[in-house]
N, C-alpha and C positions, 0 to 999 in steps of 0.2 A: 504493500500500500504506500508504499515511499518513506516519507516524515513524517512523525507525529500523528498521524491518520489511524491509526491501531493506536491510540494511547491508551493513560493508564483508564481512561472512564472507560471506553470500550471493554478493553480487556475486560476489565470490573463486572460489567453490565455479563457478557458473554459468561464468563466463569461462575454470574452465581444462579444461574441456569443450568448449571451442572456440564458445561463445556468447556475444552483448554481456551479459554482464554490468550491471547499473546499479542504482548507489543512489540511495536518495532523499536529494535536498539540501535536504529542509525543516528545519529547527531544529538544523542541524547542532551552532550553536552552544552550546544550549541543553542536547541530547544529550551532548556533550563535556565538558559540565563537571561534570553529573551522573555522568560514569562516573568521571569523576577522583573526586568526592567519594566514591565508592563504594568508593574504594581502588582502582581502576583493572584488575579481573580478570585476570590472565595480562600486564599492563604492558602489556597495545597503545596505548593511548594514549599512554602515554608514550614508548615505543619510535615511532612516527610523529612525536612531536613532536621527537624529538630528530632525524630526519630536515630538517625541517622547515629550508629554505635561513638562515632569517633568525636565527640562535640566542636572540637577544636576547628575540622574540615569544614563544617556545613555552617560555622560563625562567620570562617572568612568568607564564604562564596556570598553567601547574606550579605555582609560589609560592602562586598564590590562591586555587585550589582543591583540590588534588591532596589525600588524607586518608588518610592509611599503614591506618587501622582501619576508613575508612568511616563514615559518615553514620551515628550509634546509632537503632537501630530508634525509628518515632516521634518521630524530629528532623526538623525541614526541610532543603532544599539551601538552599544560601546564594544567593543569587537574582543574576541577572544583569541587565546593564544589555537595555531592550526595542528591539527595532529600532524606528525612526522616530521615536524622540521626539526625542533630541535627537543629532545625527550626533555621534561622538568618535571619535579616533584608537584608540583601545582597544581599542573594539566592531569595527570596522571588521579589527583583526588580530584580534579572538576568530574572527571570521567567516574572515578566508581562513587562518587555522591549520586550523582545526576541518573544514573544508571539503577543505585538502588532506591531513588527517589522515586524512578517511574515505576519499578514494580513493587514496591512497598505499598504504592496510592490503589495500585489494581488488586494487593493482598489483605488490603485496609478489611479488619472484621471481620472477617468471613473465614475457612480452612480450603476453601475450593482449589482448583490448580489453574496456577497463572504462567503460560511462558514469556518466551522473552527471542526477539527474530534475528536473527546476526548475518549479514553477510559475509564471507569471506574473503570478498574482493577488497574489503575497505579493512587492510589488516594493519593500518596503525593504533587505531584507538580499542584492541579488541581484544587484548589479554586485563587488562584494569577495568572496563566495559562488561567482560563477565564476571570476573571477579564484584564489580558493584550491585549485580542482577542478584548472584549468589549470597553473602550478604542479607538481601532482603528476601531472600530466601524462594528465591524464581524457583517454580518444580521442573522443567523442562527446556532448552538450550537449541533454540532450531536453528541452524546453520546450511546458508547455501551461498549459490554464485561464486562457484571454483572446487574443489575439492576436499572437503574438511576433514583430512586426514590426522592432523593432530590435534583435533577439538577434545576427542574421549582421553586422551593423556593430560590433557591441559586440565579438562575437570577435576580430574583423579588430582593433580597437584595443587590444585588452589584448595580442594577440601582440605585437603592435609596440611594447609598452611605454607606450603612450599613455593621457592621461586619457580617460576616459570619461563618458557624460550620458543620460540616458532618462527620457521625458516621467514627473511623477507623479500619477495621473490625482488626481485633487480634486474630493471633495462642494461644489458652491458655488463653487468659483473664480471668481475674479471677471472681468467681459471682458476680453480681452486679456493677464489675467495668466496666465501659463505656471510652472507649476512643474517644478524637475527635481530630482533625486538625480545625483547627481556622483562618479567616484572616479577617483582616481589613484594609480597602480600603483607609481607612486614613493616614494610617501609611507612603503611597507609596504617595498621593496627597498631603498630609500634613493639610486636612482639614475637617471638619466634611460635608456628605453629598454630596460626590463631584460626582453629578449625571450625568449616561451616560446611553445612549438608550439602552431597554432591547431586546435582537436578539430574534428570533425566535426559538422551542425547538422541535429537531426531535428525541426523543429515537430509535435505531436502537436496534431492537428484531430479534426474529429467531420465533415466537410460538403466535399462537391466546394467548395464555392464559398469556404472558408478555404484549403483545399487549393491550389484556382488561386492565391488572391491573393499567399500566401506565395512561390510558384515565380514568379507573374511581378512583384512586387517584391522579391523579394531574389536572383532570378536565380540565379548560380552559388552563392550563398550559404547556400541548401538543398542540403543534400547529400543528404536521404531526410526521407520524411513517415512519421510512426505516425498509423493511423485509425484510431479510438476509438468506439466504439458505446456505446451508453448502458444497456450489462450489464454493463461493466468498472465494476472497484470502485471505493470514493475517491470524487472529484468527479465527475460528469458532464458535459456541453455541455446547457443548457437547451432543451425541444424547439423546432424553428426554429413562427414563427407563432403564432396565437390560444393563450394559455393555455388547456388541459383537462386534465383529472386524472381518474382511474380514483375508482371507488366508495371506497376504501381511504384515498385523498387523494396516490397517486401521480401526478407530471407523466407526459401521455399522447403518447408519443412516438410518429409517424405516417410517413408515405411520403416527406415532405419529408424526414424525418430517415435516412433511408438513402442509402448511398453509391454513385455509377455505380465499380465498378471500371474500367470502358471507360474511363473520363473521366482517371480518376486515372493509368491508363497515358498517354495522353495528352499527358501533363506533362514525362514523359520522367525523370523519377526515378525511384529505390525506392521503394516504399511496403511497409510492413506493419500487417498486421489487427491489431484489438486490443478485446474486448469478446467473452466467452463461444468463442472459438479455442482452449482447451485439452486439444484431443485428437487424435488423428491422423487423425482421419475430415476434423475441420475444417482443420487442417493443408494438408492435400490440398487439398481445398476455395480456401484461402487462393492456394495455387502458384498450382491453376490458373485462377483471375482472375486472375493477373499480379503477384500481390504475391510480394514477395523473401521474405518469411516473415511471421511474428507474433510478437506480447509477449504474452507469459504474467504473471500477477499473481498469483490467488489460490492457484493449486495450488505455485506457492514460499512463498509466505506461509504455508504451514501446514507448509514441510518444516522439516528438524531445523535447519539454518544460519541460518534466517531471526531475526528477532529478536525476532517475539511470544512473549510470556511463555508457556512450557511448558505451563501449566494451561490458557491460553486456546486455546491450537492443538489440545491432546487435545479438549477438548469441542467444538469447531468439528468437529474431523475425523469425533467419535463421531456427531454429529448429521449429518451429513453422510452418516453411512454407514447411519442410522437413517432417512434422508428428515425428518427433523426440527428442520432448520436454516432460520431464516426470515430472507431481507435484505428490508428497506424502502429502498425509492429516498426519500428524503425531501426534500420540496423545499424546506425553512423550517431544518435543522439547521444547516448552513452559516452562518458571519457573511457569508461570500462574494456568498452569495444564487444560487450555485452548487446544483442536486440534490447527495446525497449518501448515500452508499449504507450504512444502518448493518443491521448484527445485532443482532437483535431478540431471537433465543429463547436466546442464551447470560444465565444470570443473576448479577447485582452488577454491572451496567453502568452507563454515563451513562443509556444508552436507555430502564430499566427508570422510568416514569412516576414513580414514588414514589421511585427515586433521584434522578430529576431535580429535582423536587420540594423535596426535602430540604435539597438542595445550595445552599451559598450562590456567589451568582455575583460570581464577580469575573476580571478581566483583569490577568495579572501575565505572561502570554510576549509577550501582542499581535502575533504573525504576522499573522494574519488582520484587524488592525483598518483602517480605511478613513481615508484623509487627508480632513482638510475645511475650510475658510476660516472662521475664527470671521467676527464681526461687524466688528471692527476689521481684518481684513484678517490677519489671523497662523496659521500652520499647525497645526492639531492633529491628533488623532487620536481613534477612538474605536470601540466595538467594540459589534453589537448582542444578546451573548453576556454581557457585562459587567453590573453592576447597574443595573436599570432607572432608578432613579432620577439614579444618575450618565450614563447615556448621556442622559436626557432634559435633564440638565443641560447635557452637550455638545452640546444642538442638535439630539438625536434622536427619531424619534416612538417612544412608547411600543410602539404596536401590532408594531412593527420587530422586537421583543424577543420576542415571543413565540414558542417552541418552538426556539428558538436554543441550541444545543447549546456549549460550549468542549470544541472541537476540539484545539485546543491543550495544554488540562492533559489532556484523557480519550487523544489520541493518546499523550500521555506516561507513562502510566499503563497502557496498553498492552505497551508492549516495559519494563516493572518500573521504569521512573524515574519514578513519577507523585509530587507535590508534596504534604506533610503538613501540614494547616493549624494556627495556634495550636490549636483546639480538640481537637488529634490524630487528629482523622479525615484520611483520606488521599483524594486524587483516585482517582476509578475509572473505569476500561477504559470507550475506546469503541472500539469492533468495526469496521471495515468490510471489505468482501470483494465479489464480485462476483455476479452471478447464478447462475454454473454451478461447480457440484462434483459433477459424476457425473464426473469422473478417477478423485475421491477411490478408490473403491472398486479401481480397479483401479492403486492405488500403496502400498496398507497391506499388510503381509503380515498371516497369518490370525493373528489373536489381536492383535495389533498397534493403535496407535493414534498413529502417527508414522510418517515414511518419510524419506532423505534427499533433497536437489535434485537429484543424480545419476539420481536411479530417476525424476523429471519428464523430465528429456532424452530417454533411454533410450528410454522409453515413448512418447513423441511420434514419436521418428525411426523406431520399429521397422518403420515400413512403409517409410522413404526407401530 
């Protein structure tokens, strides 16, 4: 769902309906301090932080940006330090405060189970990130977009209190050299060993053959797979084989790119469906190949708890009920180099050609940005979403740049934090969602143009 779109109310709302619940852990950090600056709505943030084990972390975060009035319309946030430039003790607690603030707020009262959604691709901020979900005691750990082969070790070692290491892949590396990201759990507890329940570990794949490899290397260490077809929204898994693309310039995803449910039973774990699954015809569907259930995406992403801006979810739902909602699978938006699925016909978007256009590019969150070995052997960073002439500077080809979206300010500008530059113009909304909304119609009441998450469950189970 991108940013902030699965937050913690969602989750909340979904989990105490007796289903995993799970937010998204991208930009937690980022998220967090924007709402502080906001004045902090209804004090959740700061009601989690004061929760928050470590007192001393969640006073200073308080201190530096917290805004009794909020941000004056037309003013910027006051910016944060970017993951991966240069590691600090600071950034390192912004991330596991922020991290166990959002799933503390979704575990607020209740014992239900709440996950927590992790990319792989975005592997600076993601060792202190789980570590702060954990903490507040996230039951589940769903990691996708790349390979999550050292996710169930990583687990295993922040329970235990232990430092932790995970390869950092690098443009250029040079032979032999290895880089890693490092964190110790210590550093933020202040104590050797400071043990917290280890969640449960779902790699989220697109292919039998990620599927196998996770279950027979990481063995017990998989607890359940989520399968992701290439309708579900957000990123995709690029199609397996020869690149081809539809007349439109979508990546053409083929028979390689479908999954044996036979196979995946096989494995001996859970698995659930995930890509265009949101109704109870499909549901059914889902059981009976042997899957323990499905993720739902976009038909939460439009209910009332979720955390897309009001304006953007009425017109997503109108257009939906209209038959006149258009997503593009885009394969160039991404700095990832990830497909990516945007909305196209909602207007005052990133997507809309002449807003793109317009916009001056620049890289101020850096999720998305890629490590790479200058010339002299020293680590940087660098983003192909960023100004062209400065990434060319950093070593990059120009062509790279092209039709590269920053996913980062426009997902921010999505759920109402997006970034006001000196000139006063503000970042705007990028959309994404998934292929299917024919739910839509039968979760709006008549006249209506919103529904809660409760009336998605309802309506899914009503044939269970």
């Amino acid at each position: 769902m991108g940013v902030g779109v699965s937050g913690w109310n969602l989750a909340r709302s979904v989990s105490l309906c007796g289903q995993l619940g799970v937010v998204s852990g991208t930009a937690l950090d980022a998220v967090l301090v924007r709402r502080l600056q906001e004045g902090d709505p209804g004090g959740h943030m700061r009601r989690a932080l004061a929760a928050f084990p470590f007192p001393g972390v969640s006073e200073r975060i308080v201190r530096k940006y917290y805004r009794e009035e909020g941000t004056p319309a037309g003013k910027p946030y006051i910016a944060k330090p970017l993951v991966g430039q240069e590691r600090s003790h600071y950034l390192d607690e912004l991330l596991v405060a922020a991290n166990f603030a959002e799933v503390w707020l979704a575990k607020e009262g209740h014992e239900h189970r709440v996950g927590i959604n992790f990319l792989h691709k975005i592997q600076a901020p993601l060792l202190p990130s789980i570590f702060g979900a954990m903490l507040a005691g996230v039951d589940v750990v769903l990691v996708g977009a790349g390979i999550p082969l050292d996710i169930s070790g990583i687990l295993d070692g922040l329970a235990a209190g232990n430092p932790v290491e995970m390869k950092l892949d690098v443009k250029g590396a040079s032979a032999g050299t290895a880089h890693k990201l490092t964190f110790d759990p210590s550093l933020i507890s202040g104590t050797q060993n400071y043990r917290v329940p280890r969640p449960l570990f779902f790699p989220i794949v697109a292919s039998n053959t990620l599927a196998a490899l996770m279950v027979s290397k990481c063995g017990d260490g998989v607890d359940g797979l989520v399968v992701e077809g290439a309708t579900a929204g957000g990123h995709n898994a690029p199609p397996r084989g020869p690149k081809k693309y539809t007349d439109s310039g979508e990546p053409l995803y083929g028979a390689r790119d479908e999954v044996n449910t036979d196979a995946l039973k096989d494995l001996g774990v859970p698995f659930w469906m995930a890509g265009s699954y949101g109704s109870p015809e499909r549901l059914s569907a889902a059981l009976e190949a042997g899957a323990t259930g499905i993720q739902v995406g976009t038909l939460f992403a439009l209910s009332d708890e979720s955390g897309l801006r009001p304006d953007l979810k009425k017109q997503i739902i109108t257009q939906s009920l209209q038959n006149e909602l258009s997503v593009y699978t885009d394969a160039v938006a991404s700095p990832t180099g990830f497909p990516f699925k945007v909305v196209t016909s909602v207007e005052d978007t990133i997507a809309d050609p002449e807003q793109y256009a317009n916009r001056s590019r620049v890289c101020d969150l850096g999720y998305l940005r890629e490590a790479f070995e200058t010339q002299d052997g020293r680590l940087d960073w660098r983003c192909p979403a960023d100004d062209v002439k400065r990434y060319v500077a950093a070593g990059g080809q120009a062509e790279q740049t092209e039709g590269r979206l920053c996913l980062c300010n426009g997902l921010m500008a999505t759920i109402g934090l997006g970034q006001v530059r000196k000139d006063g113009s503000a970042e705007l909304p990028l959309l994404t969602g998934g292929d299917d909304v024919s739910g839509v119609p039968h979760l709006v009441a008549d006249g209506a143009a919103s529904y809660p998450s409760t009336r998605v469950i309802s309506w899914l189970l009503a044939d269970s």
